[in-house]
Every structure is written in C-alpha cells, then in structure tokens.
C-alpha positions as CSV (number, residue, x, y, z in Angstrom):
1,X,-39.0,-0.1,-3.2
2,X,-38.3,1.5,-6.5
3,X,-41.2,3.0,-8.9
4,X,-41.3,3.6,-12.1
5,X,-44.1,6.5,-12.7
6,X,-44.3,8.6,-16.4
7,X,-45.4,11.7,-16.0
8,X,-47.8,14.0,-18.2
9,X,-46.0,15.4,-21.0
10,X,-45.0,19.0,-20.1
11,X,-46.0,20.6,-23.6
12,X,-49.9,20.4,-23.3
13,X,-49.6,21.9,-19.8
14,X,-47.3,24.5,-20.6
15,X,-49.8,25.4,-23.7
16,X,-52.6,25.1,-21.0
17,X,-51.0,27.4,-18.5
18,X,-50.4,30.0,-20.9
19,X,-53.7,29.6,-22.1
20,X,-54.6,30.7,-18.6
21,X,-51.9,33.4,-18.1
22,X,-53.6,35.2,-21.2
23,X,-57.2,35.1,-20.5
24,X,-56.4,36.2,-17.2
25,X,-55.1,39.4,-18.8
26,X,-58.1,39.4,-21.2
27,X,-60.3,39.3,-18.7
28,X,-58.6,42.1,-16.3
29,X,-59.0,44.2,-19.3
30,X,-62.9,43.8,-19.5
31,X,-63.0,44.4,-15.6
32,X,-63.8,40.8,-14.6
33,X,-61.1,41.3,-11.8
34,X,-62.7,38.5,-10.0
35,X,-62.5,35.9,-12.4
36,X,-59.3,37.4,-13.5
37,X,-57.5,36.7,-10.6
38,X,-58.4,33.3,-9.9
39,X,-57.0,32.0,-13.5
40,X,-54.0,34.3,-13.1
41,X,-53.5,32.4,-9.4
42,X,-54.0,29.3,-11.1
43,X,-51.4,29.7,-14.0
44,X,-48.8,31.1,-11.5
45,X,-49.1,28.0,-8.9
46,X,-49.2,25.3,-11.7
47,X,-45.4,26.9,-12.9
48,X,-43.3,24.5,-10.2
49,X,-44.6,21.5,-11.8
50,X,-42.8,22.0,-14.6
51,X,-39.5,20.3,-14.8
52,X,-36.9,18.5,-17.2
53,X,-35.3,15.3,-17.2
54,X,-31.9,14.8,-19.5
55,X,-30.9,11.4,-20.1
56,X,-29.1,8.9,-17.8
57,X,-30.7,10.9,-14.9
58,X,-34.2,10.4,-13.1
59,X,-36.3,12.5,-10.8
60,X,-37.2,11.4,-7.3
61,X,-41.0,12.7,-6.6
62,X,-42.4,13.2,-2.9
63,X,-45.4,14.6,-2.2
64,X,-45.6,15.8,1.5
65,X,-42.7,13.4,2.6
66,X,-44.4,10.8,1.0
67,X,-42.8,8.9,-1.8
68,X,-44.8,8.5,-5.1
69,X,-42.3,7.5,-7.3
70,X,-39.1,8.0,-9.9
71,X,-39.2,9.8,-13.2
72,X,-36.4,7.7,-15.4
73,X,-37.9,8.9,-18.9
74,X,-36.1,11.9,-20.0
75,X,-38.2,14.8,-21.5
76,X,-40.0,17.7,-20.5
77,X,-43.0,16.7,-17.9
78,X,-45.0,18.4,-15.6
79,X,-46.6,17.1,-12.3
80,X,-48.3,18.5,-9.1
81,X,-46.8,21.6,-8.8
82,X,-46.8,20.4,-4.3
83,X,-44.4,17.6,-5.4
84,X,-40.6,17.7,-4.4
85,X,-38.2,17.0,-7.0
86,X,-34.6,15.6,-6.6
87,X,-32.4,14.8,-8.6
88,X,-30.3,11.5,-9.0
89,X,-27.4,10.8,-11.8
90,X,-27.8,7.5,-13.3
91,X,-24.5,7.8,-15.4
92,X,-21.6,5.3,-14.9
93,X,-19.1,6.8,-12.4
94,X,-15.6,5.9,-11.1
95,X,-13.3,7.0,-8.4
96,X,-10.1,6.0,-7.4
97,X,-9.5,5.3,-4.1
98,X,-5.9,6.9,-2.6
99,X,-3.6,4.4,-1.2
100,X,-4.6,3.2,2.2
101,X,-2.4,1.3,4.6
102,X,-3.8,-2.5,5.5
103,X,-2.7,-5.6,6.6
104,X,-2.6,-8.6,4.5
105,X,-3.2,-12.4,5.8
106,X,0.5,-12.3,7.8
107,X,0.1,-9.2,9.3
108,X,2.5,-7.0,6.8
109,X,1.4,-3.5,6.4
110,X,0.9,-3.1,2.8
111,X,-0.7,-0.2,0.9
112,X,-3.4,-0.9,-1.7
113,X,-5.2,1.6,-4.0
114,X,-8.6,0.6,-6.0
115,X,-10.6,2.3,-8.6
116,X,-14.2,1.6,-8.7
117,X,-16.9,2.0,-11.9
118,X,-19.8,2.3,-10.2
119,X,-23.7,3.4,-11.0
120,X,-27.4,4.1,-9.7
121,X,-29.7,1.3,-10.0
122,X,-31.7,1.4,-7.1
123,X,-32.9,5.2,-6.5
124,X,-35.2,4.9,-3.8
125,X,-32.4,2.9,-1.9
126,X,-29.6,5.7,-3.2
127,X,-32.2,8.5,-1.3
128,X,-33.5,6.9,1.5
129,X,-31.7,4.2,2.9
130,X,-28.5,6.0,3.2
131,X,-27.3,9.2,4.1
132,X,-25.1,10.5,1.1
133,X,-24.7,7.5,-1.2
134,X,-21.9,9.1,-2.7
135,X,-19.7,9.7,0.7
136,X,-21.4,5.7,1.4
137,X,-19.5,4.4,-1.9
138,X,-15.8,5.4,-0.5
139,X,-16.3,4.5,3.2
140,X,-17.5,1.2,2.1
141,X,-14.6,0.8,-0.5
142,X,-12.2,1.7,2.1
143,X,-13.7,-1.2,4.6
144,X,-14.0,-4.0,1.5
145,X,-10.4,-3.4,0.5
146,X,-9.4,-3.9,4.2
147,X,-11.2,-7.0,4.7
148,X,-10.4,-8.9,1.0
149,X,-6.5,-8.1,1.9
150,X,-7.0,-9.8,5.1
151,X,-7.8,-13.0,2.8
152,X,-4.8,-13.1,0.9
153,X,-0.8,-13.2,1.7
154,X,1.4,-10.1,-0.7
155,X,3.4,-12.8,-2.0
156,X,4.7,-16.5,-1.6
157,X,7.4,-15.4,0.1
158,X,6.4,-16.1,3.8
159,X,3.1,-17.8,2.5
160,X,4.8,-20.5,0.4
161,X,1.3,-22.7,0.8
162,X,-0.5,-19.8,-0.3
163,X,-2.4,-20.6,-4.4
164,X,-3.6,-16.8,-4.6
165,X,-1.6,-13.8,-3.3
166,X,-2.1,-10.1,-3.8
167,X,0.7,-9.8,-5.9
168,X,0.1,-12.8,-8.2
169,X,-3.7,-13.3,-8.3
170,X,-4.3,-10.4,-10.2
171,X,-7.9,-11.7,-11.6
172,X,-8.6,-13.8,-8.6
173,X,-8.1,-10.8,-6.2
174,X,-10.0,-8.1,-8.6
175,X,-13.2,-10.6,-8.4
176,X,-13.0,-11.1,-4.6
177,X,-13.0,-6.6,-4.3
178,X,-15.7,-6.7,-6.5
179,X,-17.5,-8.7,-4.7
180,X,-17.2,-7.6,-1.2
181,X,-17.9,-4.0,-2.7
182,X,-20.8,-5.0,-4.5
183,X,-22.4,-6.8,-1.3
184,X,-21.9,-4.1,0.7
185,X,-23.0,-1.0,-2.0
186,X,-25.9,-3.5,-2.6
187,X,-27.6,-1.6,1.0
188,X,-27.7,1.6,-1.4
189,X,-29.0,0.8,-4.6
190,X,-25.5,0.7,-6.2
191,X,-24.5,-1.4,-8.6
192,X,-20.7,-2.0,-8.5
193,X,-19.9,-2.9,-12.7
194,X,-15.7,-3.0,-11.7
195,X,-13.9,-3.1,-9.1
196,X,-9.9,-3.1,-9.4
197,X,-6.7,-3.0,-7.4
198,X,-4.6,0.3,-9.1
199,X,-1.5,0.3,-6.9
200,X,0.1,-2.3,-4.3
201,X,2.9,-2.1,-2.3
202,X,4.6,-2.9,0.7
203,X,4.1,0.0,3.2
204,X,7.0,2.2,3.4
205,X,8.3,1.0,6.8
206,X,8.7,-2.3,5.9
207,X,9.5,-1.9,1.7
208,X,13.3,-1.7,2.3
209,X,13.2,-4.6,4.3
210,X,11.5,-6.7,2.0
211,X,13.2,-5.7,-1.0
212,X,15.9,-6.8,0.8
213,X,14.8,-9.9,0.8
214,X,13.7,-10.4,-2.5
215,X,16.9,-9.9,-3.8
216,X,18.6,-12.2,-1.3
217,X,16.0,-14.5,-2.9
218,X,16.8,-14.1,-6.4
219,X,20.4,-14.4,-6.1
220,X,20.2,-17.6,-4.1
221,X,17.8,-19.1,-6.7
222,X,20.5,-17.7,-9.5
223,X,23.3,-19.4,-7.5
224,X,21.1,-22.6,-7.4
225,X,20.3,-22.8,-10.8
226,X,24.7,-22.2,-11.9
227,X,25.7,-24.3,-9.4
228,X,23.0,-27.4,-10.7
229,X,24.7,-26.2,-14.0
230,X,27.9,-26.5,-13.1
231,X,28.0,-30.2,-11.7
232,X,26.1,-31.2,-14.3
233,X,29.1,-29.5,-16.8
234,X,31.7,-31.1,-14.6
235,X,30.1,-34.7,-14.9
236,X,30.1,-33.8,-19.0
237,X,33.8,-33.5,-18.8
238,X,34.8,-36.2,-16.6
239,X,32.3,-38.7,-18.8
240,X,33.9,-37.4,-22.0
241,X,37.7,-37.9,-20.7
242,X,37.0,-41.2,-19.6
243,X,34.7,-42.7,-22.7
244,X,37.8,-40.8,-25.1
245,X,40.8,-42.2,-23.1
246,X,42.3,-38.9,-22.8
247,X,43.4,-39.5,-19.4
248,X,43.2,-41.5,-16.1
249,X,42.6,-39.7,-13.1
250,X,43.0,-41.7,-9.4
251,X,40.5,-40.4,-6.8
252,X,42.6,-37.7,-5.2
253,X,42.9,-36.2,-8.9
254,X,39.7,-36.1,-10.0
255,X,38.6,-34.5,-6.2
256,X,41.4,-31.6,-7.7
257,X,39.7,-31.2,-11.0
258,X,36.4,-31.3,-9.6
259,X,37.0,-28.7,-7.2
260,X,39.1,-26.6,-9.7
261,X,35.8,-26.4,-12.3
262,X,33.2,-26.1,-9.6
263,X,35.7,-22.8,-8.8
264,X,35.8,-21.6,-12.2
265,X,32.2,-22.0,-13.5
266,X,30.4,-20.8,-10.1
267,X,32.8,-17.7,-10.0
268,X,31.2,-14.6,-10.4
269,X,34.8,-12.9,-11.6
270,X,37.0,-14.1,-13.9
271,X,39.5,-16.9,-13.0
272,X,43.0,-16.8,-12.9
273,X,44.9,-20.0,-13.2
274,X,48.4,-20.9,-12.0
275,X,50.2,-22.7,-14.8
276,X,51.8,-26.2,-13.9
277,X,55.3,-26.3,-15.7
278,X,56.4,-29.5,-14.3
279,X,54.7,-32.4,-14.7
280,X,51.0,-33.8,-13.4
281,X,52.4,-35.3,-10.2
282,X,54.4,-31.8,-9.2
C-alpha cells in the first residue's frame, strides 16, 4: 500500500554537512587528525541523501529492500543517506496504440487502433506489483481492445439486431475500452483518464469484399427509395387525368402508361420515346 512520507528539508542538512566538511579541514589544520577524520567521514557519507524532487514526479524510498515510503512533495530533501531512491513520473501520458488485427462479435477480421491518456496514481503498485508498468500499459491495451471488439458487430450490416456497433457507437464503444482498460491497468496503480478508438477498419483481406457490399447496399436502398417515388408519381398522374377528365383510359391502357412512366422515371439514362403519328388505338 501506498505512503505518503515528507522528508527533512534538504537546506538545513546541506548547511549542516558543510558545516562539517569545514571543521573537518579546521581541525586537520590544528593536527586533530583523529577528530578530523571522523567529521570529514561523516560529511562525505551523509552526501547520497541528498536528492530533488521536480513536480508531477515522486520518489520511491527503500531502505535495505524494505519499503518506507513515497516522496510526492517536490523540493530539495535529504534522507538516510542507506535509502534507495527511484524515480516515478506522475505526469499525464498517452500512447497510441498501432493498428492491431481482431475479430469483432461475427468473426470479421477488422483492425482497430486506440490512443490511451494514462497516469501514476498508485506508485507502490506501479513498482512492485508489476514488472515494467510502462511495457504492462500496452500489453494490456492490446488484450482490452481484443476482448471489447469481441462484444460488438463493425456494422448493421450482418448484425441487423445489433443497437451498438463499432462503427456506429462511437461514445458507447469509447466507454466500454475505457473500461476494460481501466480494470485491468487498475493491477498497477494506473489510472486510465481516456481511452479512445483512433482508427477502424475492415482488415485488408476482407475490405474489398465488404466495400463491395456496401455499395451494393446503397444502390439498392437508392433504387428503393426512386422506385417508391415513382409509383407514387404515377398514381399522381393517373388521379389528376381522371378527377380533370382529360382522358379515359380502359385497363389494358392504363397497364401501357403505367409501365411506360415506371420506365422513364426509374431509368438511370435518359429516355427516348417513339412518337405515335396515328391515332391512340394504332
């Protein structure tokens, strides 16, 4: 468990130790060698205690393996001069994570990048419950992406049940990473303050494929929506002609006129009529 220690301010000892240094040499002078020597060895061995801490950083103390606690006040600060010092960045980090291949709830291979804002909170955790804590942060990253795209379809397409997909559930899918990231960085102190998906695609095998497939998509939805235009234009006309009494038309001829608009306004090219010289019965 993380704790909080403030050392003694590194000023009085450093005044102290010099204080030593130079009776030391006062007394060497005056031929108390014996005396001498001892403050000299004294102001030499108390040096390694002194150390600085700059903001947004902290100081991990250990005293013969044994942890006595973390220095988060920045300053200049001395301690026992036996104690081990590392340091640990407490500044806000990020990293984006490089494409990585995964499958999503179907099974398609799709490649998904994150980037991560990360930071420190937990520094005896972040020292001795993991290995590297740093090298820990993208492994885990790597294994929460694959299992949150395991949750969710890409798109609709194949998953037309699915409410939240990759593709479309931007916010919901962001809060899902976050959270698996944060669980799992949780075993090293970190705290995880975003987590975001920065590229998605379909993997490169497959892409063609299901580009393919989107377009088929969006044309047959375009054709949908003419054609539902089209009767609907074509019911206008025939409704018009008959409330205006412009002409009759017997069943056979209205099948012709139907079928000769439903031709012209679903075209995708111009039409090109064939004039009718004669009369409406030739």
């Amino acid at each position: 468990m993380e704790k909080i220690i403030k050392p003694a301010s590194g000023y009085i000892y450093l005044f102290l130790d010099l204080a030593s240094i130079g009776a030391s040499i006062y007394l060497f002078t005056q031929g108390m060698f014996i005396v001498g020597t001892i403050l000299l060895f004294l102001g030499i061995i108390c040096l390694p205690g002194f150390f600085i801490v700059e903001p947004n950083k902290a100081v991990v103390m250990l005293l013969f393996g044994e942890y006595k606690g973390t220095v988060k006040a920045y300053g200049f600060f001395w301690v026992n001069p036996f104690m081990t010092k590392k340091k640990i960045s407490l500044r806000v980090r990020n990293f984006e994570n490089k494409p990585v291949k995964v499958n999503d709830k179907i099974g398609n291979p799709v490649m998904i990048g994150t980037i991560v804002v990360w930071q420190v909170q937990d520094t005896f955790k972040a020292t001795f419950d993991v290995e590297d804590y740093e090298n820990f942060v993208h492994l885990q990253t790597d294994a929460a992406v694959r299992k949150m795209a395991g949750k969710y379809p890409y798109d609709d397409f194949e998953a037309e049940n699915a409410e939240i997909t990759l593709r479309s559930g931007v916010e919901e899918v962001n809060h899902s990473l976050e959270i698996e990231i944060a669980e799992r960085l949780e075993h090293a102190g970190i705290k995880v303050i975003e987590a975001r998906i920065s590229h998605l695609a379909y993997s490169s095998e497959i892409a063609s494929a299901m580009l393919q497939r989107q377009q088929a998509t969006a044309i047959v939805a375009a054709r949908r929506k003419i054609v539902d235009g089209a009767v609907g234009m074509v019911e206008m006309a025939l409704h018009d002609l008959k409330m205006k009494d412009i002409i009759e038309f017997d069943d056979e001829k209205k099948a012709v006129m139907v079928s000769n608009l439903m031709v012209v306004l679903c075209s995708d090219k111009s039409a090109s009529p064939v004039l009718n010289v004669g009369t409406l019965n030739q």
